[in-house]
N, C-alpha and C positions, 0 to 999 in steps of 0.2 A: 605958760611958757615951758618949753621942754628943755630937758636936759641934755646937753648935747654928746654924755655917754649914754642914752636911751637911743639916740640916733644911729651909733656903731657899734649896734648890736646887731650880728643879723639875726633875722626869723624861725630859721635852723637850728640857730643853737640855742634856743628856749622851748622848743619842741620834741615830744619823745621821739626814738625812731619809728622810722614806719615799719607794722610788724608786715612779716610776707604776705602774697593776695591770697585769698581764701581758695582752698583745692590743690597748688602747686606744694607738691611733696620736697620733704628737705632731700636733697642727695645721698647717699651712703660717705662714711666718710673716705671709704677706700674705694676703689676701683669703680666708681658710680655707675659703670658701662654693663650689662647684662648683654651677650649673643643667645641669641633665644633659636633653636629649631624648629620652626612654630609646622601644627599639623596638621599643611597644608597639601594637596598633592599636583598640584597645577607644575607642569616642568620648569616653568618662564618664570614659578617664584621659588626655586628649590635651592636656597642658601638660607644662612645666616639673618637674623634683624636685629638691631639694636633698640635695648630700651634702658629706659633708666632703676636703676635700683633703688628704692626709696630706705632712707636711714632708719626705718624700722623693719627691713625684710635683710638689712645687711648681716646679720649672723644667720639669718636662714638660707640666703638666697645664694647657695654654692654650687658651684658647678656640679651637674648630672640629676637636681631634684626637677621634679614636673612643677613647671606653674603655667598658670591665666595669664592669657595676655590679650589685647585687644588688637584684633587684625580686622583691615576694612570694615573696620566699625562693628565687631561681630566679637565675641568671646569665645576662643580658643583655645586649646591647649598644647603645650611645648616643653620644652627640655631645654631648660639652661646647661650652656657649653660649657660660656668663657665669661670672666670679669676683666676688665677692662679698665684704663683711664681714659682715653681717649675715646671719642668714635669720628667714624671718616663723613657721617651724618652731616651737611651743614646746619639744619633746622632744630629745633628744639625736639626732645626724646621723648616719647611715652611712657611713664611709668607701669612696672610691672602690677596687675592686679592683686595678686596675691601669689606666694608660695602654697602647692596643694600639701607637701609632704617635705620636712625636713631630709626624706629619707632618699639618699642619691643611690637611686636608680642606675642610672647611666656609667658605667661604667668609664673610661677616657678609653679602655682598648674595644668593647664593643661599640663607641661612637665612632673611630677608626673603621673599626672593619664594616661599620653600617655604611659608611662613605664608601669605602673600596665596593662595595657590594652592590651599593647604588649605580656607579661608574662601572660598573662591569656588565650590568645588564639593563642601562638603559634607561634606571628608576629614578625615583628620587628616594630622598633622604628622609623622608615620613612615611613611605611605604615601608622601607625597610625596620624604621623603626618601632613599627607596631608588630612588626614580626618579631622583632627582639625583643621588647618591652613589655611582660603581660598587662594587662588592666590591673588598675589598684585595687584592694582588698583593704579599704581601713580598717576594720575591725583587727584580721589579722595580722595587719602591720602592727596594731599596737598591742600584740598580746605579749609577744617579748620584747624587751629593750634593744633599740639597735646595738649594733658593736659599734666601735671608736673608727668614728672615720678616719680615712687616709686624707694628708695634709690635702687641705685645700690649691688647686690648683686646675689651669684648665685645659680644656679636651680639644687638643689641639687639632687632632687628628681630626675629627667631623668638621671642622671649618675650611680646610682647604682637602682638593681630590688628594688621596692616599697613590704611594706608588701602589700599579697593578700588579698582578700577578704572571711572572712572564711566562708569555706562551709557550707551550712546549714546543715548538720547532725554534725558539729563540737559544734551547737550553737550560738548566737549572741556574735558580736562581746566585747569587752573591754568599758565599757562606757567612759574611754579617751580616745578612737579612735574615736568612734562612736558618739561622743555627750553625753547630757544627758541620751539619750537612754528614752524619757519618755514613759513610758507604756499608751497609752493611752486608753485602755482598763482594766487598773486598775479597784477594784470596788470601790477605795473613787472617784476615777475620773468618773466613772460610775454614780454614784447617784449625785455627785455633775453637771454633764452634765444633766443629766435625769432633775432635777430640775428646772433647765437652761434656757432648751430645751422644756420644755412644752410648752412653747407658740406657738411651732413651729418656722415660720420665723419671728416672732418677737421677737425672745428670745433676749437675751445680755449674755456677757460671765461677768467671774468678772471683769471687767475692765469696765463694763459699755458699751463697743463693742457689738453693734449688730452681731447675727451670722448668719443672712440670710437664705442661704436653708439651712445651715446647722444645722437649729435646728430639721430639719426631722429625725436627728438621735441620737440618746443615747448619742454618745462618741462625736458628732461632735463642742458641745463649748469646749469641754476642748484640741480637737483638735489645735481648731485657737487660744484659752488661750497660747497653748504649744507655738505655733508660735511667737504669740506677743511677749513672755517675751523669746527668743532667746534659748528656749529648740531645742531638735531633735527629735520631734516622726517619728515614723518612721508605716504609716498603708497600710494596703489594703482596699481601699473603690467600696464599690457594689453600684453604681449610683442610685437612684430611678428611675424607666421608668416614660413615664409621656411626656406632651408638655412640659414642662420646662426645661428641657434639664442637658447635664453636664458643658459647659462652666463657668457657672456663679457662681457655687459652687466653680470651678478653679479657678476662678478670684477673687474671695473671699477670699480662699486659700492665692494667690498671692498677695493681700493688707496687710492681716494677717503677712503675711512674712515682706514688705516692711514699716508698721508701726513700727516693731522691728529693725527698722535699718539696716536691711538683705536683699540678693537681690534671684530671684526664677530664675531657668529653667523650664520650661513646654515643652514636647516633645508629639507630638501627632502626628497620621499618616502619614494625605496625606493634601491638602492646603484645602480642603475644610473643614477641622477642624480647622486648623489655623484661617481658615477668621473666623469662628462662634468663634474662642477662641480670636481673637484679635477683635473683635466686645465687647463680653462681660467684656476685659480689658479696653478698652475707655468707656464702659459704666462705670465701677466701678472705674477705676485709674484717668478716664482722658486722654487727648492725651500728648506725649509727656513723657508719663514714662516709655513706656515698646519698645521693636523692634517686628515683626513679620519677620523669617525668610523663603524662600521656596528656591525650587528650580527653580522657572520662573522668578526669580526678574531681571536677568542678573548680569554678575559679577560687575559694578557699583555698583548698587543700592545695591545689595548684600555686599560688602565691605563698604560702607558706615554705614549700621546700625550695621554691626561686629562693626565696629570702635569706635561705638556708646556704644557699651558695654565695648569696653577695654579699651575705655579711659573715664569709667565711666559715661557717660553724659545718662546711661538708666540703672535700677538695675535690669531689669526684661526681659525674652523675651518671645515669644511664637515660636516654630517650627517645621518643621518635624525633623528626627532620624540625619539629621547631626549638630541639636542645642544641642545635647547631651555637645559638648563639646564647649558653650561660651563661653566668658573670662568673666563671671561675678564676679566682685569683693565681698567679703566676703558674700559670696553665703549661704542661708540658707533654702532654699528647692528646692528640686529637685521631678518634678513630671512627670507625663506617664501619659497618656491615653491610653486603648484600649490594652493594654502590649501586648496580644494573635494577633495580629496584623500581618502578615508578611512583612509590609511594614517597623517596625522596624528593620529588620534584616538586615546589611549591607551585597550590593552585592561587596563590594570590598577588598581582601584581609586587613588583616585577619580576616574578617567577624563577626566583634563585634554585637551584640543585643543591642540595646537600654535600655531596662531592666535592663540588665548584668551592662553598664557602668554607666549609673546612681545610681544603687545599691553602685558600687563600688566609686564614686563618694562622695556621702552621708557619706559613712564609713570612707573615707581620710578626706575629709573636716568636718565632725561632724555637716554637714545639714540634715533637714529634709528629710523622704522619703515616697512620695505619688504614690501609683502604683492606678489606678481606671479602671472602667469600667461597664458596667452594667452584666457585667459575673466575674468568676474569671478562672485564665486559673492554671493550677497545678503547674506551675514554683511558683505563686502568694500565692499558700497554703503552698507548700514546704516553705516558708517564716513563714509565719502562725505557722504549726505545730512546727516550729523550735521555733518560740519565738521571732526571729530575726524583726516582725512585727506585728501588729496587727488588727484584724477588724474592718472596721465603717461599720454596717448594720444597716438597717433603721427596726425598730419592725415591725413584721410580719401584724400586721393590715393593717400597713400605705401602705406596700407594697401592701396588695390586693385590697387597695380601689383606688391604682395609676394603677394597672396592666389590661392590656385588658384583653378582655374574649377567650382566645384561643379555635379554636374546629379545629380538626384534621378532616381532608375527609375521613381518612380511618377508620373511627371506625364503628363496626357491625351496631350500631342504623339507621347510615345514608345510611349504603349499603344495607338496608335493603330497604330503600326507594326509593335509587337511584342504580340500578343494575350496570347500566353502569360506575358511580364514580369508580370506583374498575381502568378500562383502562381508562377514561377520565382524558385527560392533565385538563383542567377546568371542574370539577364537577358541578352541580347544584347550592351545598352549596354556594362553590366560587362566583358563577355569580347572588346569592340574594345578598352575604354580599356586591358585587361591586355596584350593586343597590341599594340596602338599602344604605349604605355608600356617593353615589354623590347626594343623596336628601339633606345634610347637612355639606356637603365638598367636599375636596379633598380624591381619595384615593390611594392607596400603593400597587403594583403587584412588587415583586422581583424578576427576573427571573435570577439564576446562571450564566447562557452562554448569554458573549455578542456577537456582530454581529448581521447576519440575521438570516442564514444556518448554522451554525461553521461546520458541519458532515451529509453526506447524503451517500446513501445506494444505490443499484439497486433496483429498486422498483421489479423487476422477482423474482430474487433469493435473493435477503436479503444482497447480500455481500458486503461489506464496498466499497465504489466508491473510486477507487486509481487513481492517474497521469500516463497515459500510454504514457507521452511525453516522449522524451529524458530529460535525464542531459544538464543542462544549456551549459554545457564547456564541452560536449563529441564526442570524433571525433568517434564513432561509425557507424557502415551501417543504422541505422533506422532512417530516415529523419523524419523533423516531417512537411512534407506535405507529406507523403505517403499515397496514394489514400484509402490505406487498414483503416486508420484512420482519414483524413479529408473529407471533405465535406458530412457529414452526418448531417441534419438538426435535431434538437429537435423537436418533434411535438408541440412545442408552452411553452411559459413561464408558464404554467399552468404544463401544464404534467413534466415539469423538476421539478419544487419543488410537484409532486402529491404524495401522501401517509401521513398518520398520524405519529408523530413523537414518537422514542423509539431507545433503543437499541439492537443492534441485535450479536449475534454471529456470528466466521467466517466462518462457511459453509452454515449460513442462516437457521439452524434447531432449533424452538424455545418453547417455552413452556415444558411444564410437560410431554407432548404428543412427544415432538419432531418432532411432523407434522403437518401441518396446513391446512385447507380449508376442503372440504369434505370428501375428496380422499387423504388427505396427503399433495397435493400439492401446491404450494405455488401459487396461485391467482393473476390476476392482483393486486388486489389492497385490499384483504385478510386481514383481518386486525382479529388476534390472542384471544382467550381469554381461560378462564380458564381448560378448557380439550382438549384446541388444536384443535378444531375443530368445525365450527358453524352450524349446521344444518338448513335445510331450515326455523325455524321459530326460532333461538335464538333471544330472545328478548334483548334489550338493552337500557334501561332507561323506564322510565313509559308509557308504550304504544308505545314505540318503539319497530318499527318491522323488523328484516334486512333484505337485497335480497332475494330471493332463492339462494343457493347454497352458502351460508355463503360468496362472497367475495362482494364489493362493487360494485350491480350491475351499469346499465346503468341510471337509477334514480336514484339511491339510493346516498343518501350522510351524513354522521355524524354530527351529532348535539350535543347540550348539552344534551341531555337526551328525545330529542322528536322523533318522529318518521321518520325514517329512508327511507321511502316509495317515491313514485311520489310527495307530498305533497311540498318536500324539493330538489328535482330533479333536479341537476346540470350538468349531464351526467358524465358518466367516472366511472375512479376509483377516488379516492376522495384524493385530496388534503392537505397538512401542513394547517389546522385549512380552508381549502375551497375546491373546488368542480368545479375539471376540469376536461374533458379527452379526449377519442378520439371522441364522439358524439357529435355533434352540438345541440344547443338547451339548454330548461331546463323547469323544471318542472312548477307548475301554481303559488307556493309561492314565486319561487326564485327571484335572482338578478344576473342584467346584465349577463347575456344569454349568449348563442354564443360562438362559437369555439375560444379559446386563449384571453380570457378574463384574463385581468393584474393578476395576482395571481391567479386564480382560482376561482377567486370569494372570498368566505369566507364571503358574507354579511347573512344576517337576512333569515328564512325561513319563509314561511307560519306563523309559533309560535313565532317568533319572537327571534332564539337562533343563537347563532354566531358557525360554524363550527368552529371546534380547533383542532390541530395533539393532538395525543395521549400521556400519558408520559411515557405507557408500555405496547405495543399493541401485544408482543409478551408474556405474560403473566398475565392473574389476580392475581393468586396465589405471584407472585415475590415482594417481599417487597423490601424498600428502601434500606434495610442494607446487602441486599443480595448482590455476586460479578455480575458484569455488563455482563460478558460473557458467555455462557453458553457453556457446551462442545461440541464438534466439531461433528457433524454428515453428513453424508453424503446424500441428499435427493436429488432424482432425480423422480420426479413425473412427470403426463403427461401435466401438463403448461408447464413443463422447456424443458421436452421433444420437445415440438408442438413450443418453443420457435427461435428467431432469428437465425442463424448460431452462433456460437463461432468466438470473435472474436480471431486473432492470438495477442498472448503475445511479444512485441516485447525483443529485446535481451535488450537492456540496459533502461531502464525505468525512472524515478523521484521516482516511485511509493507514493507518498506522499500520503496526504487525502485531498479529494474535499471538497470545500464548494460553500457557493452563497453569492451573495453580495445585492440581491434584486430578486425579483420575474422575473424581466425580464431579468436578467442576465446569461450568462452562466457560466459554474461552473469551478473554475478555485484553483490551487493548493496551499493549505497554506505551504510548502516548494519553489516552485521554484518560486511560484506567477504568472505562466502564465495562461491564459485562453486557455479553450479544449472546442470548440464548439462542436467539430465531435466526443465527448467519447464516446465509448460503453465498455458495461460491457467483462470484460476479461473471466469471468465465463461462462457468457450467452447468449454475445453478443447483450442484450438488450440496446437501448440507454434512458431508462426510469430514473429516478429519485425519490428518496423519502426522506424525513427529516429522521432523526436520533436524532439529537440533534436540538432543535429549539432557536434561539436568542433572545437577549431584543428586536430589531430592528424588527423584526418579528412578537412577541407578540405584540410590538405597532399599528402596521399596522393591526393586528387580530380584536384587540377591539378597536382602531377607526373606522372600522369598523361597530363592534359591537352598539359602542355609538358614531354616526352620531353626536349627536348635544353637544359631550362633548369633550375639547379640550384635547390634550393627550401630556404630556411631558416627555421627557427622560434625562437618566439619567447617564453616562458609560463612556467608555472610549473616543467615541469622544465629550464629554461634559462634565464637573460635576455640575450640581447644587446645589448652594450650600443651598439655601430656595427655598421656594415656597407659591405661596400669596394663603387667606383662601378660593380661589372661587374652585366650581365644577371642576375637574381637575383628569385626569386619570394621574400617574406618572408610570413610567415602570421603574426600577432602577436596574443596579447589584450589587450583594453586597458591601458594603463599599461605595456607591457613591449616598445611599439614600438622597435626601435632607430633611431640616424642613422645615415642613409645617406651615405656621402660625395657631395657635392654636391646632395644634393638626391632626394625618391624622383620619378621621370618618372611617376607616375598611382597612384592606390589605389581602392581599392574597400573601403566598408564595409558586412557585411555583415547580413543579421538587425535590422536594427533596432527591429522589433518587439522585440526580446529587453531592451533598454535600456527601449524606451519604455514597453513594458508592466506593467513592475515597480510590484507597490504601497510604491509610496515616497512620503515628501513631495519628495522631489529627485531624482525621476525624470528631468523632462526635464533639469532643469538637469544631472547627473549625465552624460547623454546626450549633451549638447551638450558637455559638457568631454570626454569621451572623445571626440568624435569632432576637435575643433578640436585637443588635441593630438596626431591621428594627423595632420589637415589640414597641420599648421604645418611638417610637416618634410617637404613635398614642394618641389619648387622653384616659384615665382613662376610663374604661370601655369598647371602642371600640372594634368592632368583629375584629379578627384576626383567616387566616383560611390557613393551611398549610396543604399541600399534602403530607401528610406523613402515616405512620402506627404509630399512637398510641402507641403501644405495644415499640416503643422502647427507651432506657434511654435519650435521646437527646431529644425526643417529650414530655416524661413524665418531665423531667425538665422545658422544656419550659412552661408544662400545667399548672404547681403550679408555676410556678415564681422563681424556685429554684435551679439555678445555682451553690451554695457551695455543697448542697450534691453531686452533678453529679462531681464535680472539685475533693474531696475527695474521690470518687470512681475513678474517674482515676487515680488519683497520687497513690493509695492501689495495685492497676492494676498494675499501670508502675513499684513499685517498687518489687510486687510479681514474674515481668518478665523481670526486671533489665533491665528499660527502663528510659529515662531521665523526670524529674529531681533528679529522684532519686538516681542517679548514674551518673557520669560525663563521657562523650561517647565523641570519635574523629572517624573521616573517612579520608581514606585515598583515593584518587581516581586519574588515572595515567593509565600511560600503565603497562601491566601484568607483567612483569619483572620489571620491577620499585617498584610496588609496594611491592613486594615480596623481592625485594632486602630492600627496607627500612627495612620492617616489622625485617627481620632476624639481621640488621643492629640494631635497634633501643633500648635501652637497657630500657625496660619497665620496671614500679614498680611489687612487687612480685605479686601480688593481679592481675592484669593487663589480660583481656579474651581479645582474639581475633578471630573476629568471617570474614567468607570468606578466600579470597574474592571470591567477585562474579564479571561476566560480570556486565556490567553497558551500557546500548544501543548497537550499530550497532558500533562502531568506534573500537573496538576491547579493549575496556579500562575496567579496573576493581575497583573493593572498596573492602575497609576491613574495618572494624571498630573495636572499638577495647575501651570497656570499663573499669573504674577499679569507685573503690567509691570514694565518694564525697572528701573524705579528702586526698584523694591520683591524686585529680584533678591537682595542680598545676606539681607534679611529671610529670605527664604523659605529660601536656604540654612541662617543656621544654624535656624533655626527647625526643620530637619529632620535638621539634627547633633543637636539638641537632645534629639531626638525618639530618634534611636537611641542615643544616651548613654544616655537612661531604660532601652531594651530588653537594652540589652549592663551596666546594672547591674544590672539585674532578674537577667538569666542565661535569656534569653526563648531558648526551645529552636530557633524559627527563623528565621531572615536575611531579613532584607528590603534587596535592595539597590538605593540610592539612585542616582540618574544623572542629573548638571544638563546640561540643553542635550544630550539625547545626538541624534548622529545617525537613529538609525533609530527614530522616532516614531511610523509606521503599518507 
């Protein structure tokens, strides 16, 4: 019989509780909600995800540290944002894997400007952020103790778009975005700098602060004033040339900042700026306050001095274009060197500018903005004329009494004197001012093309030397020991690199004439000038006389401007800057004699002048700014006639471009990279050789040479130097890899400038003109500087007066007359043909919005379109073309089209 209180009991309440089901994690007790930025880069998944925060990850799991999270079933890594109570999720949350590092990473202003950055050009929010974010370094994360984090809180900015940064035809920005916005180019600011700044670099600002170089300029105390007392000017400064350089104004810059309690980014080039800018910060800061970032440091030492910034223990850094984004805390200037640069432009999706992100940078945070340079590029005026920035120039005296004395080889006065300057690679001019110049230093030859060779020619017929091997990976029938093209010897390292160097068109038919030598026909070793044809007495420099029958006879060899006779007699046809050929022997001036002599020779003649290849031996008339190729003709004279058999064309090729690696080398393919001992010309069948383009490496071996008893150092890509001590010293440098010279370089010479100017670029000459003004700026005040150029063109005429802003203002007039950038915000689309085309039709442009192509884009079958609209309709058009690849990347579209805002190279 039961009890009828065992009856109303229920079952429940004699039972434990039930504990939770095995695997589902307890919630945190706060904010349970993780925003995760997971690193993904698909457009159509480029936000935010929610996951749950498990009650044992809740003191670690704060906004900005990396964790694991599981995306489409796969293990990933991310950046927690934001904590949450809520989410807008209806379904149950995924737990976070784990916390990788207690240590927050992330910033809340670099997750901001990673968002702005992304929306600006088109990316997502995972590209950008592996640009900001180095990779983790545990070990040296935990060798010191973090500092005390900042309150917990989240980064709001990476979860929703950031305002953009308004275009410059919109006007400058809000001065509460932007800071104070001080004008420092005001005129109370003006005169009160002016006053200042008389003293030069001993002036003081009103605080009593010295302002160093920067009292060379009008505006420059009330600059560093702005700085101190935690304003935002925001300028464009034109560097003075000079031995004194630009670091140390930076650095100055950089104290200005760090005295008002504010920390700086400085972004400049390439490392050999870094070392000369973190040289001038331990001069002026001291050690111990700033970092220097590069990219050789390895990823240690690399994370370490990041670390160094985001946990405050440094307010300042110096780096190349991936310091754009340090974690410096309450950051109050931001500065560039060199902005025109291409080294700032990232090569990795979505290809931000340095420029660009600092600009934008400055305007979120209301820091300072410093762009400099000793040029200004039109992005930099587009600032300017907008309002959005303003100028520091130094008065027009000061600049001419810093500036050298530029003279151009091709002006009438000197061709007048020197016939031959007009085709000589090194004129006369050049080889005094090199002279003159090592009697009282170091001096300065730039030559555009690094290497030896980079491009050479059939010395018969003219026509560009191609790769007749097979494809690396080709089961083809043409072997590449096939008797038809191995074992054919060079006649010696001399006759491989023999001929003066220039460029040639592709059927070899060149000048005004269209034919060359006596008869038309192209000569052994013929060398071109201004009506095509040399007759038995064309003269060639003062008192130079050439062979008979105008090509380079069996004496004869080219000089700087002496005479060309038995006197200087090397045999052959003549040589890349020497004098080798099929004749044994040499004349009674020469040097080292003899059949297959190293290079060709190339030493001193009887007068004392160093042979040099040519810089355009197939026309006097051709100026630099002229196109490099000249139209196609067909010439078949009686050399090419009387010439070798043809060789046979094999069926599948490399067909690359030859070059040389040294005089004694044989020439081997800048595509596949093999060496072709046995090449002969496919045109002509000649196994002859000639420069086309001549290297740094090559010019150094010229004029040591030339100067026996003067040491010669270089300067490129397998080296960079980054000084050079004040003794006698030839330096050979390509652009961008000049070093300082202590005190100043005593003369330079810049070489080839056709090679700059000819390039189909939209920033050609501007390009041009910045290489050559920062070779110009590190000679000393007065110093000869002597450029192979035509006078006559806006690039050289800038250069002559020092005058970089007019030249920069006419281009930006230019580019917006022909609705080219900065004037106008431009994107490319490049992809295969149907790809592209499918976007384009796909893509819902703003109304304004021109699209121009596309067009092929090289041998792979791929095409671009680009596709402009204005400045104020820039952000439109970006996402409107995220928009567009979202759709393609959820479709699962089998091929890439990748996007590029604003990129550099547009033609």
């Amino acid at each position: 019989m039961t009890r009828p209180d065992d009856a109303l009991l229920p079952l429940d309440a004699v039972r434990p509780p039930a504990a939770p089901s095995r695997g589902a994690p307890e919630p945190a007790p706060e904010s349970p909600v993780a925003r995760v930025a997971v690193d993904n880069p698909l457009p159509h998944l480029d936000r935010l995800f929610d996951y749950l925060v498990p009650a044992s990850m809740h003191e670690s799991a704060q906004p900005g540290v990396r964790v694991r999270v599981r995306f489409a079933g796969k293990l990933v890594d991310g950046f927690l944002l934001d904590r949450a109570e809520h989410s807008d999720h209806p379904g149950r949350l995924t737990p976070l894997e784990r916390v990788v590092s207690p240590e927050r990473v992330l910033t809340p202003e670099i997750a901001g400007l990673a968002r702005a950055v992304a929306d600006r050009y088109a990316g997502t929010l995972a590209d950008v952020l592996r640009l900001a974010v180095p990779p983790r370094h545990a070990r040296t994360e935990a060798e010191t103790p973090a500092a005390a984090p900042p309150a917990a809180g989240p980064i709001e900015a990476a979860a929703a778009p950031a305002d953009p940064l308004p275009d410059a035809a919109a006007g400058p920005p809000d001065s509460d975005r932007a800071g104070d916005g001080v004008d420092v180019a005001a005129p109370e600011a003006g005169a009160d700098a002016a006053g200042r700044g008389a003293g030069g670099a001993g002036g003081a600002g009103a605080d009593g602060h010295g302002v160093g170089e920067w009292g060379a300029y009008p505006m420059g105390a009330s600059f560093l004033d702005a700085l101190r007392n935690g304003r935002a000017p925001r300028a464009v400064w034109q560097a003075l040339p000079g031995a004194g350089g630009w670091a140390g104004a930076v650095a100055e810059a950089v104290r200005a900042t760090l005295d008002g309690g504010r920390g700086a980014v400085v972004v400049v080039p390439d490392g050999k700026d870094v070392e000369l800018a973190d040289a001038a910060l331990v001069r002026v800061l001291g050690r111990g306050a700033h970092v220097a970032l590069t990219a050789d440091l390895g990823p240690a030492e690399r994370y370490r001095r990041w670390l160094r910034l985001l946990r405050g223990q440094a307010k300042a850094v110096v780096g190349t274009r991936a310091a754009m984004f340090a974690p410096v805390a309450d950051l109050g200037l931001v500065a560039i060197w060199d902005d025109g640069d291409d080294l700032h432009a990232e090569r990795l999706a979505p290809y931000p500018h340095a420029r660009e992100v600092l600009a934008l940078r400055a305007h979120r945070s209301g820091a300072a903005l410093l762009v400099g340079g000793y040029t200004r590029t039109a992005e930099a005026t587009q600032l300017i004329a907008t309002g959005w920035a303003r100028p520091i120039v130094a008065a027009r005296q000061t600049i001419r009494s810093r500036a050298p004395r530029v003279r151009p080889a091709g002006e009438d006065a000197e061709l007048a004197k020197d016939q031959a300057a007009r085709a000589a690679r090194l004129p006369s001019l050049a080889w005094r001012a090199l002279r003159l110049g090592l009697e009282s230093g170091p001096v300065l030859v730039q030559v555009p093309r690094r290497g030896y060779l980079p491009a050479v020619a059939c010395q018969h017929c003219r026509a560009p030397a191609r790769c007749a091997l097979p494809p690396t990976r080709s089961g083809g029938p043409y072997a590449a020991h096939d008797p038809a093209y191995g074992a054919v010897d060079l006649p010696g390292p001399a006759a491989a690199t023999s001929g003066p160097g220039g460029m040639y068109g592709r059927e070899g038919a060149h000048g005004p004439g269209g034919a060359h030598g006596a008869g038309g026909a192209h000569g052994a070793g013929a060398v071109y000038g201004q009506g095509g044809a040399h007759g038995p007495s064309d003269v060639r420099g003062p008192g130079g006389v050439r062979g008979p029958g105008g090509g380079h006879g069996q004496g004869n060899v080219r000089g700087l401007g002496d005479a060309r006779g038995s006197g200087n007699a090397r045999g052959g046809a003549s040589g890349t800057g020497s004098a080798a050929g099929a004749e044994p022997g040499q004349g009674a001036g020469g040097r080292d004699g003899g059949p297959g002599a190293p290079g060709g020779g190339g030493g001193l003649g009887s007068a004392g002048r160093i042979a040099v290849p040519e810089a355009l031996p197939f026309s006097g008339r051709r100026g630099p700014g002229e196109g490099l190729v000249v139209p196609e003709t067909a010439v078949a004279g009686p050399a090419e006639a009387a010439g070798p058999p043809r060789a046979p064309v094999p069926p599948e090729s490399c067909h690359g471009p030859l070059a040389l690696r040294a005089g004694h080398a044989a020439p081997y393919c800048r595509w596949c990279g093999r060496v072709d001992p046995g090449w002969r010309c496919a045109r002509c069948g000649s196994p002859r050789l000639r420069a086309v383009v001549v290297g740094a490496r090559r010019t150094a071996e010229e004029l040591g040479r030339a100067f026996p008893s003067v040491p010669v150092r270089t300067s490129g890509r397998d080296g960079v130097l980054a000084t050079v001590p004040a003794g006698r010293a030839l330096v050979v440098a390509t652009p961008g890899a000049e070093p300082v010279a202590e005190g100043g370089y005593a003369a330079a010479v810049l070489l080839d400038g056709w090679a700059l100017l000819g390039r189909a670029d939209l920033r050609a000459g501007e390009e041009a003109l910045r290489r050559w003004m920062n070779a110009a700026a590190l000679l000393r005040p007065g110093a000869e500087l002597v450029v192979l150029a035509d006078a006559a063109l806006p690039a050289v005429q800038a250069l002559l007066r020092w005058d970089p802003i007019t030249h920069a203002e006419r281009e930006l007039a230019d580019r917006a007359e022909l609705g080219f950038p900065p004037a106008v915000r431009m994107a490319t689309l490049t992809g295969a043909a149907a790809a592209v085309r499918q976007m384009l039709d796909e893509t819902r442009l703003p109304p304004a919005a021109q699209v121009l192509g596309p067009v092929p884009v090289g041998d792979g079958g791929q095409e671009r379109a680009m596709v402009r609209v204005p400045r104020t309709d820039g952000a439109a058009l970006a996402a409107a073309l995220k928009g567009a690849g979202g759709v393609r990347t959820a479709r699962k579209a089998p091929d890439v089209v990748k996007v590029s805002v604003d990129p550099l190279d547009l033609i």
